[in-house]
N, C-alpha and C positions, 0 to 999 in steps of 0.2 A: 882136352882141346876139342872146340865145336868143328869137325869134319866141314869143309866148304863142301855144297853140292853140284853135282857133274852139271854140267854149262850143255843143254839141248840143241840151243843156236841163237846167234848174237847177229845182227845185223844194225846196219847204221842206219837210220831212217829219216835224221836230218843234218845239215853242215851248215855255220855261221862260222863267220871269220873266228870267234873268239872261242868257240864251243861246240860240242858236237851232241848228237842224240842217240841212241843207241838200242833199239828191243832185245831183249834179253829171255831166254825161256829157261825153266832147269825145271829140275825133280825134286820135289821135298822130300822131304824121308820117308814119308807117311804113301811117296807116291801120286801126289798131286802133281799136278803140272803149271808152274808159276809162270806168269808173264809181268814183265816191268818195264817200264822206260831208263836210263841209266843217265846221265850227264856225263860226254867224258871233256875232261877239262886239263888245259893243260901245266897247269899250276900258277901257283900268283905270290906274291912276297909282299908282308906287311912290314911297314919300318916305325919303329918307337922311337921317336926322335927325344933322347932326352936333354935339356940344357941344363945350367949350374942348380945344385938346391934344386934336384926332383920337382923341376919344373917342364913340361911339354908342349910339343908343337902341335896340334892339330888340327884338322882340318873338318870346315862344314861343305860336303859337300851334297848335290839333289841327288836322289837316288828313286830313280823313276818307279822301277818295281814295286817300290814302297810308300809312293806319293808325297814321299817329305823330304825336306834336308834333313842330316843326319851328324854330327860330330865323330870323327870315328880318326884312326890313323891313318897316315899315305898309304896306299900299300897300289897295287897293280898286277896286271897278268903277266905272267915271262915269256920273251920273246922267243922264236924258235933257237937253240943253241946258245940263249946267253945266260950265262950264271946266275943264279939266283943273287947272288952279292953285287952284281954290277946292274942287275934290274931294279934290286933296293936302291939303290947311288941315283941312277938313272931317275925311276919314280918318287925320290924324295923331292930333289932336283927341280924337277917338272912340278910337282903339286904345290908344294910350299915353297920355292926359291931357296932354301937349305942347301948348304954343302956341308959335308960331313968330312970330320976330318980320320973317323975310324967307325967301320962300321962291323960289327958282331956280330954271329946268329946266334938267338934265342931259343930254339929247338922247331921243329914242324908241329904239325894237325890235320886233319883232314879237317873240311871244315863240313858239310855234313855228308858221310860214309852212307846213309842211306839212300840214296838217291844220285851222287856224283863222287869221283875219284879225286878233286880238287884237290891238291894238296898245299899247306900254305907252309911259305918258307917267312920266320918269322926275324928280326933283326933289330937290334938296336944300334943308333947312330949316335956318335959322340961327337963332342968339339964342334960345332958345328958353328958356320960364318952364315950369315944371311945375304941374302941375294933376292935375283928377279926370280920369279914364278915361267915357266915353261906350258903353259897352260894348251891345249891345243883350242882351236878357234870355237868349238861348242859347250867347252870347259868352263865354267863359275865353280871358282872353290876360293871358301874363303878360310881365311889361316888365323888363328890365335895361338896363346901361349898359355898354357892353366897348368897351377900347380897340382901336383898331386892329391892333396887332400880334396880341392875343387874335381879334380877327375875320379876320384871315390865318390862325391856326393854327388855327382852329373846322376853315376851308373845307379845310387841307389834311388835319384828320385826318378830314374826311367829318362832322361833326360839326353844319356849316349845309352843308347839301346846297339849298336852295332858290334853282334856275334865276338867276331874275327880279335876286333879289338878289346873289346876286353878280356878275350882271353889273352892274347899276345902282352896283355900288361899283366896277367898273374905270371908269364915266363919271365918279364921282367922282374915283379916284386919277388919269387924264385934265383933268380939270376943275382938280386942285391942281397939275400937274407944270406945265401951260401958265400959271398964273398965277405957277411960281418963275423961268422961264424972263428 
């Protein structure tokens, strides 16, 4: 096992409602003296909404960092104290107008360890009844249903390029291949 190296001093050097910033110093093995920025974050939950016949809900929403709308799952930040199962209920809710009538964890990830501690709680939602959209007032997110095969050929022609969710759908196709076994 790779030894973590001794932490020299960690200070916080910026704060935003959602996330924090953090300098970080340590010792490489060699003796160097490393400096980094860190993200800390306080985790977020993605939900796989699936309906009948491996069909899903998704969502296109703008994601400014990246200068495009993006197709990806609901997913969101968890709020201080609430469970990751009632932020997924919550953020499904809100983004697509979905109510789920069971909703399952999928397993975690960090979503990237190099740079930020995020950790994503991931979920699939069943039964699900359709409803209004929750949207907050700065919010356009637009909702469709695509099947499965259409969401394999989105990811291969580059088309959902968002991280999070495609991997939270290999814990899904994971989650369906051990239950045919």
């Amino acid at each position: 096992m790779v030894p973590m190296p001794d932490q020299i001093h960690r200070q916080p050097v910026y704060h935003s409602p959602i996330f924090s910033v953090d300098e970080c110093r340590w010792k490489a093995a060699d003796g160097t003296e490393i400096r980094r920025a860190f993200i800390r974050h306080p985790g977020a939950v993605l939900i796989v909404p699936e309906l009948e016949e491996e069909r899903f809900v998704l969502i296109r929403n703008r994601r400014v960092a990246v200068g495009q709308a993006i197709w990806e799952f609901p997913a969101g930040t968890l709020e201080s104290g609430e469970p990751p199962a009632v932020t997924a209920a919550r953020e499904l809710t809100e983004e697509t107008g979905y109510v789920a009538g069971r909703i399952e964890p999928l397993g975690t990830f960090y979503t990237s360890p190099g740079f930020t501690d995020e950790l994503m709680h991931v979920f699939v939602a069943r039964e699900l009844v359709s409803g209004e959209q929750q949207l907050e007032s700065h919010e356009e997110i637009e909702v469709e249903t695509r099947g499965r095969a259409d969401v394999e050929a989105m990811i291969r022609s580059g088309e959902f390029i968002d991280g999070k969710s495609i991997a939270a759908l290999l814990l899904w196709q994971e989650s369906i291949s051990g239950s045919e076994d």
